[in-house]
C-alpha positions in Angstrom: 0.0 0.0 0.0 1.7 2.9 -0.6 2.1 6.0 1.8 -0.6 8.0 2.9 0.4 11.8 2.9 -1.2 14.2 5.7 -0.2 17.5 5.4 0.7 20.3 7.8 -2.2 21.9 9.5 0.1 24.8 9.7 0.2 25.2 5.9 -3.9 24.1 5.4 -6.0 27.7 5.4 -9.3 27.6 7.1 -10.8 28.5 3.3 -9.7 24.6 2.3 -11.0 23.3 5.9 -14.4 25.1 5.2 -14.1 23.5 2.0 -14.2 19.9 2.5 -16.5 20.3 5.5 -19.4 22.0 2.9 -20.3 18.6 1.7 -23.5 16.4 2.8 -21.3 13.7 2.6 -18.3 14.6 3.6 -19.9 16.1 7.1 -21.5 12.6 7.0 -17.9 11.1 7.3 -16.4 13.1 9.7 -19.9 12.9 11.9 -19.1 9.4 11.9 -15.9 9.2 13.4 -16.5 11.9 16.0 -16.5 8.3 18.0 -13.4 7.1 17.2 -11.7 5.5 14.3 -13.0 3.5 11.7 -12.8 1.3 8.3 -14.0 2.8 5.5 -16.0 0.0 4.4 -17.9 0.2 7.6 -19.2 3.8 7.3 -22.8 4.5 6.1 -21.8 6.6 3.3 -24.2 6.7 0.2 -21.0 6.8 -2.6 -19.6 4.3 -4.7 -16.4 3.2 -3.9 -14.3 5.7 -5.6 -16.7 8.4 -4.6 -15.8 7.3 -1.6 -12.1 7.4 -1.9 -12.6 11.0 -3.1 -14.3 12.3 -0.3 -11.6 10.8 2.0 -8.9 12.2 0.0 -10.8 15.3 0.2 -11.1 15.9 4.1 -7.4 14.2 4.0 -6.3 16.7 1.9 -8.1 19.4 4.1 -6.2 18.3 7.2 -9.3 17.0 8.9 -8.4 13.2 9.3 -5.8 11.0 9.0 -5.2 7.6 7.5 -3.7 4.8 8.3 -3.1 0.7 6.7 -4.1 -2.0 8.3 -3.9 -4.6 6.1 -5.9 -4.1 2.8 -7.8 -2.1 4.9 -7.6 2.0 5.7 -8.3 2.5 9.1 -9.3 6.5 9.5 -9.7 9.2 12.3 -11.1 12.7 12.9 -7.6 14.6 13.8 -9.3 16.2 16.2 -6.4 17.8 19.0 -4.5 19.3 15.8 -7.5 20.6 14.0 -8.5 22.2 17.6 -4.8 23.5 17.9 -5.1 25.1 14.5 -8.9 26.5 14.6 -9.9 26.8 17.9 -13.9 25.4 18.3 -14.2 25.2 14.1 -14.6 21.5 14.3 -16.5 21.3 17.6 -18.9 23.8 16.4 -19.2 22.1 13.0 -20.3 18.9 14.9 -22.3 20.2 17.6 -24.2 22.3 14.6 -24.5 19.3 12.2 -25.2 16.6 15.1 -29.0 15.1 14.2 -28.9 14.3 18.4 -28.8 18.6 19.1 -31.7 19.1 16.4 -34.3 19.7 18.9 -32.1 22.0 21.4 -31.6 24.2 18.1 -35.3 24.3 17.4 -36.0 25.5 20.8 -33.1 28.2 20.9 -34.4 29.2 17.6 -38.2 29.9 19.0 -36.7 31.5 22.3 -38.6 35.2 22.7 -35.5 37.1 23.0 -34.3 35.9 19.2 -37.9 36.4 18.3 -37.4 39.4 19.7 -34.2 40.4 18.0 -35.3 39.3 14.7 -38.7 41.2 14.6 -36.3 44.4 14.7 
């Protein structure tokens, strides 16, 4: 297999981050392994196999996750501590907002007088 490249989050600008995190599917993905790390042929990902293999490449490319063999397998993992280091809150934000579990907490902040309020101005 040959060797995975992950680039510098240093040299990645929030622009390319913003990017790759745009997509349905690729938020998908890296909802997914918010839990930990997984194969890639046990994700619930509607994409054939070498949509797949772009999307990856994509949020690899982006400095979101990293990649690793294990055997003809790709194991894969939300880089989560270097992201942080690099964007303070972006990613936790961008899970919290995209989570399907904090749905009905953003209905209700969304329906709270004061934004009523606020947006009646």
């Amino acid at each position: 297999m040959p060797t995975i490249h992950h680039p510098d989050l240093r040299e990645v600008p929030v622009s390319t981050v913003l990017a790759a995190l745009s997509d349905e599917t690729r938020l998908n993905i890296v909802l997914q392994l918010k839990d930990g790390e997984r194969c890639c042929g046990d994700m619930d990902v509607r994409a054939s196999k070498s949509g797949l293999s772009h999307h990856m490449k994509v949020l690899r490319q982006a400095g979101i996750i990293r990649q690793r063999p294990n055997g003809t397998q790709r194991l894969t993992s939300l880089r989560t501590a270097e992201v942080e280091h690099r964007f303070p809150g972006l990613l936790t934000a961008v899970l919290r907002a995209a989570s399907p579990d904090d749905d009905d907490e953003s209905d209700q902040a969304m329906s709270s007088p004061a934004l009523s309020f606020a947006s009646a101005s």
